[in-house]
Residue frames as qw, qx, qy, qz and C-alpha x, y, z in Angstrom:
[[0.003, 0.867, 0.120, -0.483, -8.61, -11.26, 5.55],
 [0.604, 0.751, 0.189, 0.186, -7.67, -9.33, 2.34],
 [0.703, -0.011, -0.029, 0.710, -3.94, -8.09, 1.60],
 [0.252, -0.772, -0.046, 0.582, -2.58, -4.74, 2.64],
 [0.686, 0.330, 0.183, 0.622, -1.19, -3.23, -0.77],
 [0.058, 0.919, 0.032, -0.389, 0.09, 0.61, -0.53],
 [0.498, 0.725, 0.111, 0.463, 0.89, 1.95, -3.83],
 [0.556, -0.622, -0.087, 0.543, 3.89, 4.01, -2.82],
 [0.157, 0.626, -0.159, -0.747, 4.34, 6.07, -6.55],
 [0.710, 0.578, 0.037, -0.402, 3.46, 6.21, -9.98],
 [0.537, -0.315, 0.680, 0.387, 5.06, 4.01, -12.70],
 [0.326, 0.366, -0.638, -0.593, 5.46, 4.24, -16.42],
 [0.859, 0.306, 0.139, -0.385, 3.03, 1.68, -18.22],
 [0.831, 0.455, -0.299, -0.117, 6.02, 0.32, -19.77],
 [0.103, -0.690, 0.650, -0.300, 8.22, 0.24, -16.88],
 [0.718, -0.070, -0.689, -0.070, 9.54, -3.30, -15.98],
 [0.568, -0.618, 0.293, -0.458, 7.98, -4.45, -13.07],
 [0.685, -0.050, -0.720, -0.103, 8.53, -7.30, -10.94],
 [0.529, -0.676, 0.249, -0.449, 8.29, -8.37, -7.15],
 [0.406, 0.118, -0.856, 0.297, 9.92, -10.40, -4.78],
 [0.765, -0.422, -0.277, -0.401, 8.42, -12.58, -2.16],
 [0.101, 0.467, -0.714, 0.512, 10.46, -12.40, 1.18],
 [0.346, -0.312, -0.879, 0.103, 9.37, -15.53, 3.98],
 [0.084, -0.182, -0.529, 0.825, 7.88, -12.72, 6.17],
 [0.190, 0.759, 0.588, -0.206, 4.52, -12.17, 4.09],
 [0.090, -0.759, 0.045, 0.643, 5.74, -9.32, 2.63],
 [0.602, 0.613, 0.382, 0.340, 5.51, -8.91, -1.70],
 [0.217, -0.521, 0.215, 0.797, 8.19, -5.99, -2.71],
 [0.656, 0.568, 0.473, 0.153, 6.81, -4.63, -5.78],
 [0.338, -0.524, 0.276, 0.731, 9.65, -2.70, -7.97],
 [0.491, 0.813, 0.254, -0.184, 9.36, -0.38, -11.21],
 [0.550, 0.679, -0.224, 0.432, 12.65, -0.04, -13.44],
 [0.688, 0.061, -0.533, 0.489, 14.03, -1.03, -9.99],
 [0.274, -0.295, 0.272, -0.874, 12.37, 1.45, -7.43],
 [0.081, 0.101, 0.776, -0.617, 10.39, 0.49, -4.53],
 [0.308, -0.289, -0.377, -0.825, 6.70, 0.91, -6.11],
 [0.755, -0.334, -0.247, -0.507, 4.59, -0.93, -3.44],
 [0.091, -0.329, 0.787, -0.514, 4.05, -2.92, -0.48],
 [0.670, -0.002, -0.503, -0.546, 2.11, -5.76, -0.39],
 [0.243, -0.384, 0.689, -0.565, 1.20, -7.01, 2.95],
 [0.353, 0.062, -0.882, -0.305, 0.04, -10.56, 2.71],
 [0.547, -0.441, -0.666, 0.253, -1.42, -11.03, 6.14],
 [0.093, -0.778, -0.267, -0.561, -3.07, -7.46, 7.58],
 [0.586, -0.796, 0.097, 0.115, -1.80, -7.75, 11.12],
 [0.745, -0.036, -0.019, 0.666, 1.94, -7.53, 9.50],
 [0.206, 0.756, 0.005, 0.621, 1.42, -3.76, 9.65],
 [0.564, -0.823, 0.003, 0.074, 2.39, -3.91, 13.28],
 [0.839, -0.218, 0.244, 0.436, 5.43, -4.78, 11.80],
 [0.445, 0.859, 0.089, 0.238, 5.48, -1.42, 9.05],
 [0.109, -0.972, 0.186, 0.094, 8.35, 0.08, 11.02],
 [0.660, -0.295, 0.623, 0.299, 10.87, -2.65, 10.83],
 [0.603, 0.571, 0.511, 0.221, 9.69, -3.21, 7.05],
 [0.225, 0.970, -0.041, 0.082, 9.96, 0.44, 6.10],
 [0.274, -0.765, 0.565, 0.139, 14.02, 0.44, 7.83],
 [0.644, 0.039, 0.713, 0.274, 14.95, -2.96, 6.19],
 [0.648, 0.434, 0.392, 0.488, 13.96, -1.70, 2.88],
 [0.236, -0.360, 0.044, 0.902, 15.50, 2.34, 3.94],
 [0.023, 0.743, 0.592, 0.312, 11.60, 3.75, 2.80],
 [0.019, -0.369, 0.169, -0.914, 10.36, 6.97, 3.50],
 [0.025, 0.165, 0.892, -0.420, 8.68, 6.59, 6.48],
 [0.336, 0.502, 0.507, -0.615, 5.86, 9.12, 6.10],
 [0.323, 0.282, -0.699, -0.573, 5.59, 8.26, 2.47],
 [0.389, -0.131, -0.911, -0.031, 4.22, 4.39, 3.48],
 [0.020, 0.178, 0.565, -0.805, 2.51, 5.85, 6.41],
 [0.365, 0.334, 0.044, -0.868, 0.44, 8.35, 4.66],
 [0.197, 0.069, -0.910, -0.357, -0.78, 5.01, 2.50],
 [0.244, -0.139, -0.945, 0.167, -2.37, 3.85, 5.17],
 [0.263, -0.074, 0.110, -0.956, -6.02, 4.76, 5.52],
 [0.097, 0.334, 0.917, -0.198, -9.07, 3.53, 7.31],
 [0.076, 0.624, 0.631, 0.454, -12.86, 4.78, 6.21],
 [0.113, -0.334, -0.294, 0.889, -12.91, 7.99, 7.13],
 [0.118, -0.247, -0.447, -0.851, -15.97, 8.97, 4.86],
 [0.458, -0.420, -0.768, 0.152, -18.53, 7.78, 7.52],
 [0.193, -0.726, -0.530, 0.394, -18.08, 10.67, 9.64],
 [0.065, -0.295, 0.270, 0.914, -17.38, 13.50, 6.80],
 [0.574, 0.630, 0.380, -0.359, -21.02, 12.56, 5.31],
 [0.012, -0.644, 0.574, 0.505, -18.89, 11.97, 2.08],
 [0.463, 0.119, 0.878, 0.000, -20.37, 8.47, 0.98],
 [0.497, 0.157, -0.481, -0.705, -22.14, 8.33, -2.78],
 [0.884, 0.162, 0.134, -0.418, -25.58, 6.63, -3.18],
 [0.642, -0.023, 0.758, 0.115, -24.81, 2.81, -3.95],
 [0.627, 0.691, 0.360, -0.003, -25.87, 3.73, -7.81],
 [0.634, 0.042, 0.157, 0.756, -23.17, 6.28, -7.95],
 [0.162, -0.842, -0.414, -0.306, -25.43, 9.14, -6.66],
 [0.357, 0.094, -0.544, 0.754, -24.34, 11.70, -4.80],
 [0.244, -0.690, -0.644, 0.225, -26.14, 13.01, -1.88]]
């Protein structure tokens, strides 16, 4: 399965990034030393988002609100495969 990443705010284009790579699956990605992301190596570690979010002293409903499943399906919101809309 494909990694979890939530973009948690914006970052200067020139801002130095880097990340760290903790044994738990988990990629920290920092901007000029700020939390910018979460990078969840292995999709079932989001059972684990609350611990994660206290260990690194996130906002909770910041990382939360990240998290989002296809909700266009039943809002009839979907564009034509060309890049039509309906």
């Amino acid at each position: 399965m494909p990694p979890i990443y939530f973009s948690l705010r914006a970052v200067q284009p020139f801002a130095d990034m880097t990340y760290e790579e903790s044994e738990d699956g988990v990629q920290i990605v920092r901007g000029d030393g700020e939390v910018v992301g979460l990078r969840l190596l292995e999709p079932r570690t989001v059972l684990r988002l609350p611990e994660i979010i206290d260990r690194l002293g996130l906002d909770a409903d910041a990382v939360w609100s990240k998290l989002r499943g296809d909700t266009d399906v039943l809002n009839s919101r979907r564009a034509a495969a060309w890049g039509g809309h309906r």
